[in-house]
Each structure stands twice: as C-alpha cells, then as structure tokens.
N, C-alpha and C positions, 0 to 999 in steps of 0.2 A: 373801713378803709384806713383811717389813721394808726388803728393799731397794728395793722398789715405793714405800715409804712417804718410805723416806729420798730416795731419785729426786726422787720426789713434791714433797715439802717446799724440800728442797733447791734441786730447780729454778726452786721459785718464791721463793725468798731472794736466790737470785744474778739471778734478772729484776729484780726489784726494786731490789738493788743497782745493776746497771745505770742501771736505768730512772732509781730518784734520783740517778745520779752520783756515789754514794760507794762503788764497790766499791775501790777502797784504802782508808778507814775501815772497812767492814764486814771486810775480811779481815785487819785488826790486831785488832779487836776481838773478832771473833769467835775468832780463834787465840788470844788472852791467855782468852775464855771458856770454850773447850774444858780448856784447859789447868787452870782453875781446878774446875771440874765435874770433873774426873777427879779433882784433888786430894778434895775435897770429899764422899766417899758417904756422908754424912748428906745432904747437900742433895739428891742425888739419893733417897734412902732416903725422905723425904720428901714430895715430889715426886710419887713413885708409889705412894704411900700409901694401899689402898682405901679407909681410915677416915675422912680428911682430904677434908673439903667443895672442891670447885672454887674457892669462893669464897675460901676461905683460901688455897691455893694459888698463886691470883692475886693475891692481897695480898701473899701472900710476895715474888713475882715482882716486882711495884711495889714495895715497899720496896726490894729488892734493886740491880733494874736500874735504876731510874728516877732521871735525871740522873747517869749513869755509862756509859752504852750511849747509842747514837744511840736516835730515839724507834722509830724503825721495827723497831729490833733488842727492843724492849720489849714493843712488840704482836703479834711476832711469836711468840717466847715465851709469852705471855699464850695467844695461836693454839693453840699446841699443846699445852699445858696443856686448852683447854675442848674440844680434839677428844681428848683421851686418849691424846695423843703425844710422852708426855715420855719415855717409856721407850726411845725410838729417838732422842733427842735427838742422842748422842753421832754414831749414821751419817749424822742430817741435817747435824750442822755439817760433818760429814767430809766427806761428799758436795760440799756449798755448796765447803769450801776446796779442795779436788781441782777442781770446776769454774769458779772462780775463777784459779787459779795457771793453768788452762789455757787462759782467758780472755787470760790479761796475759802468757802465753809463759813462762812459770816451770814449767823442768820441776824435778822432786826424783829426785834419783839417791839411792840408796844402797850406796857401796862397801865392798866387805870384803877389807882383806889381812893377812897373814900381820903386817906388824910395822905398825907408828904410821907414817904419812907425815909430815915435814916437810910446813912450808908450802909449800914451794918445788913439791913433790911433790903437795900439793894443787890448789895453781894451774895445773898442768900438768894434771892430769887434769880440771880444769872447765873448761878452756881447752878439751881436749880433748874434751870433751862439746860446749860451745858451737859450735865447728866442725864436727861431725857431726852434731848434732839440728837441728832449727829452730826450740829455745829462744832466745829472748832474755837471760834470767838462768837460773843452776841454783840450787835448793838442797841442799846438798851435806850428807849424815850418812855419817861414816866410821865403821866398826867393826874392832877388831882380831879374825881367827881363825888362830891357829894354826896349826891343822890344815890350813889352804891349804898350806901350804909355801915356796909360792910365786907369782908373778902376782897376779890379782885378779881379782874377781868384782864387774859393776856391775849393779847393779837400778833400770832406768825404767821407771816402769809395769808391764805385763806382759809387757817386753824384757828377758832378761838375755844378758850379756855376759859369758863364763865360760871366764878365760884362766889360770884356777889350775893348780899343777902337781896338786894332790891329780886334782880331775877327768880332766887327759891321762892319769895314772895309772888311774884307775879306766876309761878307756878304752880304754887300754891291757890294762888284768886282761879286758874283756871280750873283747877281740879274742882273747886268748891262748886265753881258754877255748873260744872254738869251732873253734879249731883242733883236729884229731881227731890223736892220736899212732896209729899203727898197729904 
C-alpha cells in the first residue's frame, strides 16, 4: 500500500514539475528537503501526530515552507498533510527524485571497493559507466569494504555488477562443494 501511495504522490509531483517547467528547481529543493526532514524527527514526530488538528499542521507547513520552497512544493505538502500522508512523505520525495534523475538521464551508481579510489580512478570508472549505460550524467557514491579483497561491485538500480575477488571465491567454494570425492 505505501509504495501504491508513494507511486501515487510521487508521480504526480514530478508531472507537475514537468508540466511547470521547473523540474531542475524541484529536484534541488526537494533533495536539500528530504535531506533536512530526515535530519529533523521532531518535525516529522509532529507532523504525524494524532492529537495535533490538521489545521495546525498546515500552519506549521506555511510558516515553514512558505517563501523558501517554490509555491507549488508548499501546496503540495499542505496536500498530504489534509489526505493523511505525511507519514510516507519520505518514499514520495524518494519516489519524485528516482523519477526525476531518470527523466533527465542521471543514473546513481553505487560502488564498493576494497581500498579508497583516487580521483583519477573515479573518473574512470564514471567515464566507464557513461559509455556503457545510456546515462547522460552519473551520480557517483563510493564506499570502502574490505572484505572484497579485490575488484568491485557496482549497483545501478536493480543491476549489479560483481567483479570482487571475495564473490569469484565464494563461487569458487560453491563449485568445489559439489564436486563428490569418491
């Protein structure tokens, strides 16, 4: 149901965006909003607060957003606030920016190796993306793990690319075991 809601929501923020011609304004702001609502759980604690009248809620909302957010990011919010949808807030913005980025050709990799890349090393491997995807830009999160050993492991989407040595190893341990010693 939540993801129905956040679909939901979501799909129709980013039409919108469209439709006004500020989906680059909506997807700065809204990514600096997500960002600040996660910081934030009293606001959110708030927000979804059974005790707390609608009416305060949206006041809150207006003091908050209003002349800081485009107008249409204010009544939007306002929106889900008087349908009782503040509580999924966080998968509708997620939702809108995942359908956004793939709007405007921005895919987001996430890679994991064993030690820290240089720059040098990072620019190769988004260079390396851009030539194989049909992104326009990447947005690029590196993570150090250890336990690869070696290679790397990239995540687009629900693509992964999984060139670690740990993994050839653990493919390796499987192959071994079904070999039957006689």
């Amino acid at each position: 149901m939540a993801k129905l809601i956040s679909k939901t929501y979501g799909e129709a923020l980013f039409e919108l965006s469209v439709e006004e011609n500020k989906s680059d304004i909506f997807l700065e702001e809204i990514a600096q909003l997500r960002q600040i609502l996660k910081e934030n759980e009293d606001f959110y604690q708030l927000m979804t607060h059974p005790k707390i009248m609608k009416e305060e809620k949206l006041e809150v909302i207006g003091n908050v957003l209003d002349g800081r957010v485009q107008p249409e990011l204010v009544g939007f919010f306002k929106l889900i606030i008087q349908k009782d949808r503040y509580r999924e807030i966080d998968e509708i913005l997620q939702y809108f920016l995942d359908r956004i980025k793939e709007f405007k050709g921005i895919g987001v990799a996430y890679v994991k190796t064993p030690i820290p890349l240089d720059f040098n090393q990072q620019k190769a491997v988004e260079d390396r993306l851009l030539a194989t995807t049909g992104y326009r830009k990447m947005e690029m999160h590196y993570d150090v793990e250890p336990a690869l050993i070696g290679g790397m492991v990239i995540r687009i989407g629900d693509r992964v690319v999984d060139s670690s040595v740990q993994s050839k190893l653990n493919e390796l341990e499987k192959q071994l075991m079904k070999i039957q010693l006689s």
